[in-house]
PDB file of N, CA, C and O in Angstrom:
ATOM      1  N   UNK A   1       1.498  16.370 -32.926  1.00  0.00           N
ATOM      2  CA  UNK A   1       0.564  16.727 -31.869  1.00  0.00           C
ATOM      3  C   UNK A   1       1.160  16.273 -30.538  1.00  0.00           C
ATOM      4  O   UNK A   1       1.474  15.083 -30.547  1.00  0.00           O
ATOM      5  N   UNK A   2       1.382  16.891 -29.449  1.00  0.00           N
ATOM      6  CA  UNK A   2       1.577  16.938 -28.388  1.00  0.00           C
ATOM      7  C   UNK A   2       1.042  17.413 -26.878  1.00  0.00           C
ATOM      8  O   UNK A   2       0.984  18.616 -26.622  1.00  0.00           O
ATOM      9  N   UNK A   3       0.716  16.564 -26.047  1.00  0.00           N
ATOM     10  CA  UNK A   3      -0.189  17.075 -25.213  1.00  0.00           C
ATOM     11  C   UNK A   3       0.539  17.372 -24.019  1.00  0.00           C
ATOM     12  O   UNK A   3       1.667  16.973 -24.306  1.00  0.00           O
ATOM     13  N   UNK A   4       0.599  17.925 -22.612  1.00  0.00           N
ATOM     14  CA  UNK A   4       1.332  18.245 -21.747  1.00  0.00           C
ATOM     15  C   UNK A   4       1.303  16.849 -20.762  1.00  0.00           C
ATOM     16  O   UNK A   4       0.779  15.858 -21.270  1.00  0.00           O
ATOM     17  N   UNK A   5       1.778  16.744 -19.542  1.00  0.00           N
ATOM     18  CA  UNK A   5       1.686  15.234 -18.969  1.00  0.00           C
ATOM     19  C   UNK A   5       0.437  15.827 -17.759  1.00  0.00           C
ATOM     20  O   UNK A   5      -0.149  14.927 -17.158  1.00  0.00           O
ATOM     21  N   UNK A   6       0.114  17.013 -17.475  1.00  0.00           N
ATOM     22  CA  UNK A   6      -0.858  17.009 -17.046  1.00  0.00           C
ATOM     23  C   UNK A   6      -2.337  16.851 -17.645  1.00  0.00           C
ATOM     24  O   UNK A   6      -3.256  16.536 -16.889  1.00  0.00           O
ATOM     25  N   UNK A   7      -2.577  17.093 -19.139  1.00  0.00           N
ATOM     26  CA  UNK A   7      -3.341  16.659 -19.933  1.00  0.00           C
ATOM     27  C   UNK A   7      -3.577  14.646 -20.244  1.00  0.00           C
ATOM     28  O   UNK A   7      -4.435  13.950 -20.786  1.00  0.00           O
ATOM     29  N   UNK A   8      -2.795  14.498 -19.819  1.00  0.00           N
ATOM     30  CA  UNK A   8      -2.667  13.138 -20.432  1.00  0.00           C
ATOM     31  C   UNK A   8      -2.908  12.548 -18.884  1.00  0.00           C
ATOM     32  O   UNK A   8      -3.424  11.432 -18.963  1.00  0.00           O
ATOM     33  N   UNK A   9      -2.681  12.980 -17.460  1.00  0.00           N
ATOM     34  CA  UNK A   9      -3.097  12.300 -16.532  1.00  0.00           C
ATOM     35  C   UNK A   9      -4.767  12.887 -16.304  1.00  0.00           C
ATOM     36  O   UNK A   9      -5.577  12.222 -15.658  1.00  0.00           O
ATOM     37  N   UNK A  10      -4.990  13.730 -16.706  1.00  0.00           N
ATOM     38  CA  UNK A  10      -6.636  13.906 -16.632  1.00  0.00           C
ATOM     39  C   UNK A  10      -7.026  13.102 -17.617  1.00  0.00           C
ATOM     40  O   UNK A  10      -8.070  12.494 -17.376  1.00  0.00           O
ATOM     41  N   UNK A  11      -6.436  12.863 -18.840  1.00  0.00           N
ATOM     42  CA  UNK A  11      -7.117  12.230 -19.199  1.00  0.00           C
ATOM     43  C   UNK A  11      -7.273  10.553 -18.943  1.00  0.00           C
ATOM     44  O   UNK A  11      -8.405  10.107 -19.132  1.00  0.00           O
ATOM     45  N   UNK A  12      -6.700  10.036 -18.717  1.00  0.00           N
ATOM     46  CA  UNK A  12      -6.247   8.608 -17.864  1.00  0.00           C
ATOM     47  C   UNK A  12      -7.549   8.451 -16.863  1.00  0.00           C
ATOM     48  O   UNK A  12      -8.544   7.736 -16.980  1.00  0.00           O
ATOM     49  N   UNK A  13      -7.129   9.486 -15.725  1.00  0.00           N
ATOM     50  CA  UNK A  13      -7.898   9.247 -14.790  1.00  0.00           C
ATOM     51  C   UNK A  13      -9.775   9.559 -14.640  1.00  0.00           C
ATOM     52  O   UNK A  13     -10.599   9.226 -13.788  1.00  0.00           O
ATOM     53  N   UNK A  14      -9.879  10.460 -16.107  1.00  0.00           N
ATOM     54  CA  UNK A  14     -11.161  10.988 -16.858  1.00  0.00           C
ATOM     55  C   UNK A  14     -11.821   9.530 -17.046  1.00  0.00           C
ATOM     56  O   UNK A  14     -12.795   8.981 -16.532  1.00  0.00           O
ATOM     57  N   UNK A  15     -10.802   9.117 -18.071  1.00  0.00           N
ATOM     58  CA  UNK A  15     -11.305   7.602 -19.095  1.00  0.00           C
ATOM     59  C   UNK A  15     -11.991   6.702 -17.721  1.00  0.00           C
ATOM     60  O   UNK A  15     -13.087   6.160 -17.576  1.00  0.00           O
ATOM     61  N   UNK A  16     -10.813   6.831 -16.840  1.00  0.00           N
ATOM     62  CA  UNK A  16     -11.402   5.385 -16.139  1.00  0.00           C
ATOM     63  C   UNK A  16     -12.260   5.876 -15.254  1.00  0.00           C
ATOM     64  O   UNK A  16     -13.287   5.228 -15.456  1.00  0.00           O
ATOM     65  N   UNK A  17     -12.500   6.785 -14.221  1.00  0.00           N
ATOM     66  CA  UNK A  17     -13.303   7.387 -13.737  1.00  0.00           C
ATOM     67  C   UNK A  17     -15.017   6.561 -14.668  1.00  0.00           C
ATOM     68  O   UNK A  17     -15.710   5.562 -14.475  1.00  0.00           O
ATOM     69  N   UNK A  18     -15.015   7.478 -15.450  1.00  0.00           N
ATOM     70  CA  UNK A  18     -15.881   7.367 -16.762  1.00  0.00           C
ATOM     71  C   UNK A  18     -16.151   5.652 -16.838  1.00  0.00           C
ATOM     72  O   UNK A  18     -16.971   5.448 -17.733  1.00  0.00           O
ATOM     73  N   UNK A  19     -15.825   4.680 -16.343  1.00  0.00           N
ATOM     74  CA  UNK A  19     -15.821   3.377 -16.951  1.00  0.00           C
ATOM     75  C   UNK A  19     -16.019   2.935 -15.161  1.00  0.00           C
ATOM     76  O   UNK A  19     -16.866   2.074 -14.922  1.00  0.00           O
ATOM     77  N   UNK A  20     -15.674   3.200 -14.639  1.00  0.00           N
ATOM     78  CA  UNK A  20     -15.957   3.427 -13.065  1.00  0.00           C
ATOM     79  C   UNK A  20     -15.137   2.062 -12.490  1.00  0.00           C
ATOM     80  O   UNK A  20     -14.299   1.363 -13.060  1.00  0.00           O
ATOM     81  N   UNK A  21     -15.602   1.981 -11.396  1.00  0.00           N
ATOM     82  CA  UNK A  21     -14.455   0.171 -10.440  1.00  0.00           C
ATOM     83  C   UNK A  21     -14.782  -0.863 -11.073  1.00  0.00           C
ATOM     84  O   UNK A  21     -15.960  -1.125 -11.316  1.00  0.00           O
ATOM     85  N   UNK A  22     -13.865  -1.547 -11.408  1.00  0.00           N
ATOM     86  CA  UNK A  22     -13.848  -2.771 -11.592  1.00  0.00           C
ATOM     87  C   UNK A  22     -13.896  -2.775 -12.849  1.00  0.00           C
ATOM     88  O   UNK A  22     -14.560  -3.775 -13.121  1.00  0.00           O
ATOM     89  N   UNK A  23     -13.525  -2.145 -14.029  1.00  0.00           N
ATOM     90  CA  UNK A  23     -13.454  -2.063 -15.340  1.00  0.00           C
ATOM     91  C   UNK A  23     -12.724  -1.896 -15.690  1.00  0.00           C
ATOM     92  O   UNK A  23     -11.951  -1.496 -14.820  1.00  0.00           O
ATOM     93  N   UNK A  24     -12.041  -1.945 -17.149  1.00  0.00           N
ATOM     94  CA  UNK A  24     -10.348  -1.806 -17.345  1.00  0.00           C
ATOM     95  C   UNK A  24     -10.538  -0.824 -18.543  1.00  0.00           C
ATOM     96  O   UNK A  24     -11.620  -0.421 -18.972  1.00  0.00           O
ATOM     97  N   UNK A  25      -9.186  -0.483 -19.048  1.00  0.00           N
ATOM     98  CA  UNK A  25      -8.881   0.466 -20.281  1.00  0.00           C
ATOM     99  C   UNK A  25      -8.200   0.176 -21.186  1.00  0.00           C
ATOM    100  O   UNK A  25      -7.384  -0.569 -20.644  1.00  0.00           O
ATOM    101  N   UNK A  26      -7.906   0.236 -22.332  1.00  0.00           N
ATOM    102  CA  UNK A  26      -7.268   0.209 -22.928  1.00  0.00           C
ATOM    103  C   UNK A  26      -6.509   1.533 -22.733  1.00  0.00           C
ATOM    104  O   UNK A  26      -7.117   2.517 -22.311  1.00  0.00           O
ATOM    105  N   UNK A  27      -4.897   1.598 -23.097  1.00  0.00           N
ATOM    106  CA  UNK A  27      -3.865   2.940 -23.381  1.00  0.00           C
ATOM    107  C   UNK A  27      -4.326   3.458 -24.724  1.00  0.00           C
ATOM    108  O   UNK A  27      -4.461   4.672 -24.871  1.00  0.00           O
ATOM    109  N   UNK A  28      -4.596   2.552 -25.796  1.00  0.00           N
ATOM    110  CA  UNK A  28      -5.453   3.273 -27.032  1.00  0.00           C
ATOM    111  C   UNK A  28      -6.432   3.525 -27.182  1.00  0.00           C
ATOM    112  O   UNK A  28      -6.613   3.847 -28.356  1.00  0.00           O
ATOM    113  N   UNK A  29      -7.432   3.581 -26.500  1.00  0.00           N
ATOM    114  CA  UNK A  29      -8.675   4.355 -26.109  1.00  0.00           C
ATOM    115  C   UNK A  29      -8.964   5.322 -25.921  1.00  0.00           C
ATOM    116  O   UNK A  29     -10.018   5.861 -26.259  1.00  0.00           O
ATOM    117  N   UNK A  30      -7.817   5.897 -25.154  1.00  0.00           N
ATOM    118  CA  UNK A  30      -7.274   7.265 -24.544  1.00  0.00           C
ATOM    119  C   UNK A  30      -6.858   8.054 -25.368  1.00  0.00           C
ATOM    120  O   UNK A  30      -7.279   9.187 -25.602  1.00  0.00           O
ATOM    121  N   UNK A  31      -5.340   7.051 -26.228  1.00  0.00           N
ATOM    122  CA  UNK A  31      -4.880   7.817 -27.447  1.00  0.00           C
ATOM    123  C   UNK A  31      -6.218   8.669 -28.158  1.00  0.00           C
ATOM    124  O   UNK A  31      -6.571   9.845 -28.242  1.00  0.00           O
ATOM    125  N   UNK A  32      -6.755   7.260 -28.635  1.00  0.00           N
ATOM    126  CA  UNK A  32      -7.881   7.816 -29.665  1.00  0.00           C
ATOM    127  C   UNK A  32      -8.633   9.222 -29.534  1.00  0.00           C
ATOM    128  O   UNK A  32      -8.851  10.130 -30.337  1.00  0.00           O
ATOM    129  N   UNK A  33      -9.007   8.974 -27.872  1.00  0.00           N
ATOM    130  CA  UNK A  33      -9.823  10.017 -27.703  1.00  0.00           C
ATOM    131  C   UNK A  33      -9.347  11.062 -27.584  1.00  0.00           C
ATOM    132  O   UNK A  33     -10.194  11.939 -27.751  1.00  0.00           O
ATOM    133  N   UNK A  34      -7.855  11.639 -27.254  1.00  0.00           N
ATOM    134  CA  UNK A  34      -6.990  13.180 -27.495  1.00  0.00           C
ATOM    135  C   UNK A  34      -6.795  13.296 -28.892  1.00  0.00           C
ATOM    136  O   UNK A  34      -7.085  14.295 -29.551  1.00  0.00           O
ATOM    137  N   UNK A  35      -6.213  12.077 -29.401  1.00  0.00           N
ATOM    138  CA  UNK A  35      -5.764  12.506 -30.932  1.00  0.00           C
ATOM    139  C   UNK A  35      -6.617  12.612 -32.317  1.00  0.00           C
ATOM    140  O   UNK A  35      -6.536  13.417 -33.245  1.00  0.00           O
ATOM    141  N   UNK A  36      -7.718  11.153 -32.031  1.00  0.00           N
ATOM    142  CA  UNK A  36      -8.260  11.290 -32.927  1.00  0.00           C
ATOM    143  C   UNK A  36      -8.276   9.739 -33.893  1.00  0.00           C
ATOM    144  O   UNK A  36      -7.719   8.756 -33.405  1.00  0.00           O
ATOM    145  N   UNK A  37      -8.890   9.650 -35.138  1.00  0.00           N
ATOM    146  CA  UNK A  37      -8.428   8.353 -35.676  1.00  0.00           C
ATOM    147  C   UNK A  37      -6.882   8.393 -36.575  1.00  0.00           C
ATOM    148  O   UNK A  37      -6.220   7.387 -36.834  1.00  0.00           O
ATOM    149  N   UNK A  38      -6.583   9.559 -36.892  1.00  0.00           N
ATOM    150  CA  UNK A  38      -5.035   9.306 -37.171  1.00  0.00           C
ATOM    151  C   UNK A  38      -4.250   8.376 -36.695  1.00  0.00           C
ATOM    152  O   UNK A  38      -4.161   8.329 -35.468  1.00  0.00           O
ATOM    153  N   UNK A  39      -3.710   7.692 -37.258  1.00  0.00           N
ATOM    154  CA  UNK A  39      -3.160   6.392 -36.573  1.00  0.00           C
ATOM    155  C   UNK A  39      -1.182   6.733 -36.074  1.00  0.00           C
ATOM    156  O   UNK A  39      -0.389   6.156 -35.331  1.00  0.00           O
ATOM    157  N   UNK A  40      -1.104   8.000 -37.008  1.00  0.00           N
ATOM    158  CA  UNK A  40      -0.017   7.939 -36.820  1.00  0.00           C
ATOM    159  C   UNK A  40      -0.228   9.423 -35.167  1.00  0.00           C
ATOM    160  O   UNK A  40       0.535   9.399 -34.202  1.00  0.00           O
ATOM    161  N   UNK A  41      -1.071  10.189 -35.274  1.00  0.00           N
ATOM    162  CA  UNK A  41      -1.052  10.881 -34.109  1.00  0.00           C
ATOM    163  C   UNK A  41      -1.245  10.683 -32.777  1.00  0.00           C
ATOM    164  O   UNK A  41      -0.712  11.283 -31.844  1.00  0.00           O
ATOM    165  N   UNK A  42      -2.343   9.466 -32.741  1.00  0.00           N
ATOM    166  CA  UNK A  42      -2.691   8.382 -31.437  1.00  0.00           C
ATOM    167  C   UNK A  42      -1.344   7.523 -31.061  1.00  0.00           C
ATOM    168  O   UNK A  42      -1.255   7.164 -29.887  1.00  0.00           O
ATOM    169  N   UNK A  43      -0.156   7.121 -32.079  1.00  0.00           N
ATOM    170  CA  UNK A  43       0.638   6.428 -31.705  1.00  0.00           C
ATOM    171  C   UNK A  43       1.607   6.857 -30.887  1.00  0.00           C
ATOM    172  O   UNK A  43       1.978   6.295 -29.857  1.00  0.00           O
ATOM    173  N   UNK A  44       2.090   8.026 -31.424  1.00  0.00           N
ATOM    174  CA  UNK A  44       2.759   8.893 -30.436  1.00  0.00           C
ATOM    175  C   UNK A  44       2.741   9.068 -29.164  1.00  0.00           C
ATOM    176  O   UNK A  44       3.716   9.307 -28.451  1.00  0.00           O
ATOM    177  N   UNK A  45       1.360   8.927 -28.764  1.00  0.00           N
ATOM    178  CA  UNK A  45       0.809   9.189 -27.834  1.00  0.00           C
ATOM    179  C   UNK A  45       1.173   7.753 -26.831  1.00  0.00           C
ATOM    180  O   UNK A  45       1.632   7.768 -25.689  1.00  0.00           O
ATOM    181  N   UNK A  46       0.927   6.944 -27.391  1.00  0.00           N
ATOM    182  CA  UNK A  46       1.214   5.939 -26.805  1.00  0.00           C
ATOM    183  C   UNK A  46       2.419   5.542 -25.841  1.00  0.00           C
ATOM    184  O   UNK A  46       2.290   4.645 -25.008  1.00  0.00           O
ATOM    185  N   UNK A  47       3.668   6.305 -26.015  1.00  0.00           N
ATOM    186  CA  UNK A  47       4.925   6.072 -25.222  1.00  0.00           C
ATOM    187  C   UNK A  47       4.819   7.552 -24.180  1.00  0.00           C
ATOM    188  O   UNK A  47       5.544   7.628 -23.187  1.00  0.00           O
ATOM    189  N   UNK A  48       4.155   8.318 -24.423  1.00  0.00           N
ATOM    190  CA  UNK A  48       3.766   9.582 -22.776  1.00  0.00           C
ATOM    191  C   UNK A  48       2.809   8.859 -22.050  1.00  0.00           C
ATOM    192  O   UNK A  48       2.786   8.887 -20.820  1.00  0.00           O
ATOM    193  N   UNK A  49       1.845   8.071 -22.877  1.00  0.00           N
ATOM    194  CA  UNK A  49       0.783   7.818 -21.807  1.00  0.00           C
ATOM    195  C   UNK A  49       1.169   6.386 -21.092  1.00  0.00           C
ATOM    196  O   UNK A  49       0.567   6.031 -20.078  1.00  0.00           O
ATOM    197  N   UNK A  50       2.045   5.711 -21.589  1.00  0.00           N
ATOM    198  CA  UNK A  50       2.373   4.490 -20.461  1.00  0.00           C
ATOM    199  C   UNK A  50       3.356   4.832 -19.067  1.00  0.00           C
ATOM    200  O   UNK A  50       3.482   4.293 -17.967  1.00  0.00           O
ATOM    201  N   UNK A  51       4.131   6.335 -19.916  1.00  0.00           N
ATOM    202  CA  UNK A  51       4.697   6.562 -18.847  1.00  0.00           C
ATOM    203  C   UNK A  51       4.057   7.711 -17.230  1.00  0.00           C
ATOM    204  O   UNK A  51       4.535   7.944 -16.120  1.00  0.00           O
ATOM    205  N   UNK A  52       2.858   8.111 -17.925  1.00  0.00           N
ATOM    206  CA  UNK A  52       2.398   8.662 -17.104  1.00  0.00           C
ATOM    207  C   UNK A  52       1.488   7.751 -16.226  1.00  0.00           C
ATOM    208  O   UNK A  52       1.582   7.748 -14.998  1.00  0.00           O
ATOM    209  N   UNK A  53       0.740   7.098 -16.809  1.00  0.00           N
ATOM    210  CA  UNK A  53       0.405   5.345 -16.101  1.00  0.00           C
ATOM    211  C   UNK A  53       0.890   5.036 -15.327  1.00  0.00           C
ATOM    212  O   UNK A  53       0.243   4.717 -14.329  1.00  0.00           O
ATOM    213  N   UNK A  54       2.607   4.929 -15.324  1.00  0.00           N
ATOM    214  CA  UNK A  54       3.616   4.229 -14.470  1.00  0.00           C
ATOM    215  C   UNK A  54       3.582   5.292 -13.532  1.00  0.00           C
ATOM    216  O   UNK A  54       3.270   4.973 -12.385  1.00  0.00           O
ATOM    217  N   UNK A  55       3.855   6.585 -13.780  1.00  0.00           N
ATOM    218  CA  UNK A  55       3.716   7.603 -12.687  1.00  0.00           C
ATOM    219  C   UNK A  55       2.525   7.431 -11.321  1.00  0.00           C
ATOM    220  O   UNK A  55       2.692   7.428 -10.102  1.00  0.00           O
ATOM    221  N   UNK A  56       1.244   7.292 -12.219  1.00  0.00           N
ATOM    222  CA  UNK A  56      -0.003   7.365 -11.428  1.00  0.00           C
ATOM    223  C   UNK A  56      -0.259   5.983 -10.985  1.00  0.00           C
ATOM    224  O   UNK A  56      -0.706   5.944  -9.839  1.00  0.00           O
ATOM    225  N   UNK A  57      -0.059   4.468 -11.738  1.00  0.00           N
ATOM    226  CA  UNK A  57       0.842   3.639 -10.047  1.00  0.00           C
ATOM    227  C   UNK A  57       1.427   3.384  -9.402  1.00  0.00           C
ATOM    228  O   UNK A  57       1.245   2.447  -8.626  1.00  0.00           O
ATOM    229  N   UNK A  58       2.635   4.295  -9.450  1.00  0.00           N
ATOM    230  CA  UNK A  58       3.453   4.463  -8.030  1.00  0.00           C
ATOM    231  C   UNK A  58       2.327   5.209  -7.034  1.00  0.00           C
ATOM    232  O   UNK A  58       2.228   4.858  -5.859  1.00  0.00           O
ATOM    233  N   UNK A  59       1.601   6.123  -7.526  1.00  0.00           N
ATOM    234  CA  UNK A  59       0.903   7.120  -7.248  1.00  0.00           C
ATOM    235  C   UNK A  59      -0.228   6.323  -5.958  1.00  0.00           C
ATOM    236  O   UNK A  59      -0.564   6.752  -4.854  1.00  0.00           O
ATOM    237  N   UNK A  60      -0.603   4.989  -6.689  1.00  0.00           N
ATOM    238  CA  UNK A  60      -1.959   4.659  -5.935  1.00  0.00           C
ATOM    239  C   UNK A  60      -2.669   4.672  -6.856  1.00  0.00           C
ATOM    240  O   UNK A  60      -3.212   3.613  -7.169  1.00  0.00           O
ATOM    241  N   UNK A  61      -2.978   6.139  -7.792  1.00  0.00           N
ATOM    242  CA  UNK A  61      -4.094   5.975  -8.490  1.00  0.00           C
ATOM    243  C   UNK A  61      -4.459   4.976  -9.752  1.00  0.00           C
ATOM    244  O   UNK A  61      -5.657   4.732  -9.890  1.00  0.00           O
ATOM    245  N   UNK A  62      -4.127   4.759 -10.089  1.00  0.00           N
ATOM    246  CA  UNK A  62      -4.227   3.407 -11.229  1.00  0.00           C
ATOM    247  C   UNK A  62      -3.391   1.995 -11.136  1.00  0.00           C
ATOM    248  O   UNK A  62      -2.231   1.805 -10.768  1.00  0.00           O
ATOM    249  N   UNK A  63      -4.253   1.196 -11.538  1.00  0.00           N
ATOM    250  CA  UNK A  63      -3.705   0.127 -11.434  1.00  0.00           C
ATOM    251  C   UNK A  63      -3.323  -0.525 -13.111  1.00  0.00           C
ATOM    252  O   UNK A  63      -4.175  -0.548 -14.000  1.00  0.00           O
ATOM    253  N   UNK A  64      -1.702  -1.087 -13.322  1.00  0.00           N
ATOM    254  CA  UNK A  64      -1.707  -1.498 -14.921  1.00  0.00           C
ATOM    255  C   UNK A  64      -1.866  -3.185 -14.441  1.00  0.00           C
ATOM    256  O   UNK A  64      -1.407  -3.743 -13.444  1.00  0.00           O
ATOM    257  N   UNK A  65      -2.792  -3.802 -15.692  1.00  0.00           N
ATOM    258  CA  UNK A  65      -2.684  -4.825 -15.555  1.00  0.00           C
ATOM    259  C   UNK A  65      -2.008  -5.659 -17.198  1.00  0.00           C
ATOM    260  O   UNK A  65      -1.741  -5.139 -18.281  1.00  0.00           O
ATOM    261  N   UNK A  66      -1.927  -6.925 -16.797  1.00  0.00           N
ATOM    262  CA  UNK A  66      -1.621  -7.763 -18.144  1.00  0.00           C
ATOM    263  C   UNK A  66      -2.168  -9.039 -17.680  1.00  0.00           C
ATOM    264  O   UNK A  66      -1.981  -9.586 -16.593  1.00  0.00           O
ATOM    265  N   UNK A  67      -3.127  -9.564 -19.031  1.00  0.00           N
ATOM    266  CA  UNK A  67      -3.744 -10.691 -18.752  1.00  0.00           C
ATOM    267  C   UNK A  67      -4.853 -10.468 -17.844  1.00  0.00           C
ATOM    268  O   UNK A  67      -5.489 -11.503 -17.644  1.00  0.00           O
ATOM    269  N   UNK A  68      -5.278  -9.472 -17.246  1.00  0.00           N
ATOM    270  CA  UNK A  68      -6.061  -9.457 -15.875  1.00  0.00           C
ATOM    271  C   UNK A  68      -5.761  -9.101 -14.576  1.00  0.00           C
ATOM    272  O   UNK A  68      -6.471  -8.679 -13.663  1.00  0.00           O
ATOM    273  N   UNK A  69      -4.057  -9.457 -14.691  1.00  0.00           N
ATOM    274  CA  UNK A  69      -3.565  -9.414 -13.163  1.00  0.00           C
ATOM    275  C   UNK A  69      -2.587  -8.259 -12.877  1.00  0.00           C
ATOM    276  O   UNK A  69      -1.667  -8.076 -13.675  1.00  0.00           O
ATOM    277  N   UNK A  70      -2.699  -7.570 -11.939  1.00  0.00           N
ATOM    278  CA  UNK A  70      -1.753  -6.256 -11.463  1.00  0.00           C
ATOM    279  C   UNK A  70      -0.185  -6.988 -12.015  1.00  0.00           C
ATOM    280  O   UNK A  70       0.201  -8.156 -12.045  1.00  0.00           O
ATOM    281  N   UNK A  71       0.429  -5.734 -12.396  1.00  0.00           N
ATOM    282  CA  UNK A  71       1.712  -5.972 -12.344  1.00  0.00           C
ATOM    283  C   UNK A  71       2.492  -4.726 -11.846  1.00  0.00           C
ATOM    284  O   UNK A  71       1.960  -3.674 -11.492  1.00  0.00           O
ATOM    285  N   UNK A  72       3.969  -5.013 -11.869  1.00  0.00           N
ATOM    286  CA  UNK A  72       5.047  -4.104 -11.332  1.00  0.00           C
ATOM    287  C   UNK A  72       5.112  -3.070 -12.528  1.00  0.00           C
ATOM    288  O   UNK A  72       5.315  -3.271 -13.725  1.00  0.00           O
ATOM    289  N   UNK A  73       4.795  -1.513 -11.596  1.00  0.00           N
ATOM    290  CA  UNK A  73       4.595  -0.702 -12.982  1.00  0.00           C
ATOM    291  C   UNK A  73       6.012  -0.728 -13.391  1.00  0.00           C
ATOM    292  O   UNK A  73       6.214  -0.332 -14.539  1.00  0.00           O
ATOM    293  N   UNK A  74       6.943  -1.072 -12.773  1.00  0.00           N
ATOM    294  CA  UNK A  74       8.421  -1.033 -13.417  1.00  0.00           C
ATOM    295  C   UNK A  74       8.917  -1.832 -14.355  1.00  0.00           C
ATOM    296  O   UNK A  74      10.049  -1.576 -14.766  1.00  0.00           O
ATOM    297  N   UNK A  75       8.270  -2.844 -14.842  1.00  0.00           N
ATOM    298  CA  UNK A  75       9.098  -4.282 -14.961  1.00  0.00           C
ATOM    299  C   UNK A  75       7.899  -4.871 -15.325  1.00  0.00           C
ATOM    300  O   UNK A  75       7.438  -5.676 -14.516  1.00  0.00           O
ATOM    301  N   UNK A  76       7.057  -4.592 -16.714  1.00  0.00           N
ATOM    302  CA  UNK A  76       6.117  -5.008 -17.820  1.00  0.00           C
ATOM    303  C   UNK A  76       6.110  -4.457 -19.030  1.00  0.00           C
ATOM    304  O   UNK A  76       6.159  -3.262 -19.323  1.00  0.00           O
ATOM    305  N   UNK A  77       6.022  -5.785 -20.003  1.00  0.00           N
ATOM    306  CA  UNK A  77       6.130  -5.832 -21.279  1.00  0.00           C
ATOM    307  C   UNK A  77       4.640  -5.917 -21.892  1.00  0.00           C
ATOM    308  O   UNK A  77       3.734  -6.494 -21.290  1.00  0.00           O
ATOM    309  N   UNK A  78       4.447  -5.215 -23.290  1.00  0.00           N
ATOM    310  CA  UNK A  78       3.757  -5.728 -24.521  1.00  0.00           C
ATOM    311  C   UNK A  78       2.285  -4.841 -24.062  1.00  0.00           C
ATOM    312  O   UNK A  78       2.151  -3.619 -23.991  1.00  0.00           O
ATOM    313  N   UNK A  79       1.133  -6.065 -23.750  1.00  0.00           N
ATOM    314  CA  UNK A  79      -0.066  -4.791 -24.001  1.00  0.00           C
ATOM    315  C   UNK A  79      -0.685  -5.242 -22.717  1.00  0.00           C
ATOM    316  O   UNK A  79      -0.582  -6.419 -22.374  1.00  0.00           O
ATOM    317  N   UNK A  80      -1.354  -4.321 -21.956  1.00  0.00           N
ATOM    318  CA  UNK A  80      -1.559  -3.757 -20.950  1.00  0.00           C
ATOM    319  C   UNK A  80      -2.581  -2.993 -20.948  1.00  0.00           C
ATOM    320  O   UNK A  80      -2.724  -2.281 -21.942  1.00  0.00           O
ATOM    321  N   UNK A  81      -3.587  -2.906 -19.853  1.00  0.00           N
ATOM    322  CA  UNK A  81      -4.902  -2.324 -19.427  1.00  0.00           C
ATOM    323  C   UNK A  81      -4.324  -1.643 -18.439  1.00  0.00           C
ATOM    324  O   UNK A  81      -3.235  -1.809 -17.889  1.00  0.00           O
ATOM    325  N   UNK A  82      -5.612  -0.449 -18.184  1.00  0.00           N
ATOM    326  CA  UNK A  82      -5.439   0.000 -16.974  1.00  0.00           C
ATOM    327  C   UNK A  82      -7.009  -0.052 -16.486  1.00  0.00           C
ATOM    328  O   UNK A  82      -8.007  -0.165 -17.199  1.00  0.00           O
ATOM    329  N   UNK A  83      -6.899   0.105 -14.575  1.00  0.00           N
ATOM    330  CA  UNK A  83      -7.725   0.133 -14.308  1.00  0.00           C
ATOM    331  C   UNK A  83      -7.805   1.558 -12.469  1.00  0.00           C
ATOM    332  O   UNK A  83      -6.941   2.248 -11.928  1.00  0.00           O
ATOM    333  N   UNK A  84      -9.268   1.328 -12.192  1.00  0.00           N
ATOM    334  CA  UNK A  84      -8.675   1.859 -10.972  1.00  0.00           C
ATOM    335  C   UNK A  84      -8.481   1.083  -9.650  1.00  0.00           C
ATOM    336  O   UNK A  84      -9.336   0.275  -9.289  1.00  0.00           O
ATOM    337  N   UNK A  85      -7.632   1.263  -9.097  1.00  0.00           N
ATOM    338  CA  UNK A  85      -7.428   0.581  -7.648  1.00  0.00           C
ATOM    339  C   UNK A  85      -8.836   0.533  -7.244  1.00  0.00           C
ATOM    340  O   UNK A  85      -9.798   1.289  -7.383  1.00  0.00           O
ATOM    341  N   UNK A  86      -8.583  -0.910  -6.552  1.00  0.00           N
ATOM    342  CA  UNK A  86      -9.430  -1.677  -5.503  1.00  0.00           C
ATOM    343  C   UNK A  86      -9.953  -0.674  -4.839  1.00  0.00           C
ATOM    344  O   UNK A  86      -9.296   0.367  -4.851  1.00  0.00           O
ATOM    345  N   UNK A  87     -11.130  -0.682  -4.155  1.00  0.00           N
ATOM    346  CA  UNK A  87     -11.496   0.010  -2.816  1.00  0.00           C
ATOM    347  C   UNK A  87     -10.876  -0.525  -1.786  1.00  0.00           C
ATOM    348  O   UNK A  87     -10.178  -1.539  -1.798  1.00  0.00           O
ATOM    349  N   UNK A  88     -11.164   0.244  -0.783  1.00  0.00           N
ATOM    350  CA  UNK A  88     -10.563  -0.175   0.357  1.00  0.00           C
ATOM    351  C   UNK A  88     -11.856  -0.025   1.147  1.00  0.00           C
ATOM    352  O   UNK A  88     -12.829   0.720   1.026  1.00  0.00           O
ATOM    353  N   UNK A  89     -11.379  -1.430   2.383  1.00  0.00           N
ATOM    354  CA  UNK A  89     -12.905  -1.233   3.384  1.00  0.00           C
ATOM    355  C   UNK A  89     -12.699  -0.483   4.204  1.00  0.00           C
ATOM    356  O   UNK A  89     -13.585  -0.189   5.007  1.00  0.00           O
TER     357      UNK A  89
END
């Protein structure tokens, strides 16, 4: 199963939208919800959707965190939330 990278940034920005400011995501949440409970079809999924993540915070639009705290979408390991950027005043 394969989804396009414009499918996979609606869905990103769907999920968190949906969960609204100041709330975070899991990347397998997302899986789940395109693929399904297949464990082996959600996994797949897992190495397009971090990289489209990384796309959409260079972007502005999402923020990845670890532990809680923003990090460099370039230069992070292991497991990771996403969320949406801060407001601005």
């Amino acid at each position: 199963m394969s989804f396009d990278r414009d499918t996979l940034r609606t869905a990103i920005l769907q999920a968190l939208n949906e969960r609204g400011p100041g709330r975070t995501l899991a990347p397998m949440d997302i899986a789940l919800q395109l693929a399904g409970p297949n464990e082996k079809a959600w996994s797949e999924l897992m190495t397009p959707l971090r990289r489209e993540a990384v796309l959409l915070a260079h972007e502005g639009r999402v923020v990845i965190l670890r532990k809680g705290r923003p990090v460099d979408p370039d230069d992070f390991k292991g497991v990771y939330r996403l969320a949406l950027p801060p407001e601005s005043d």
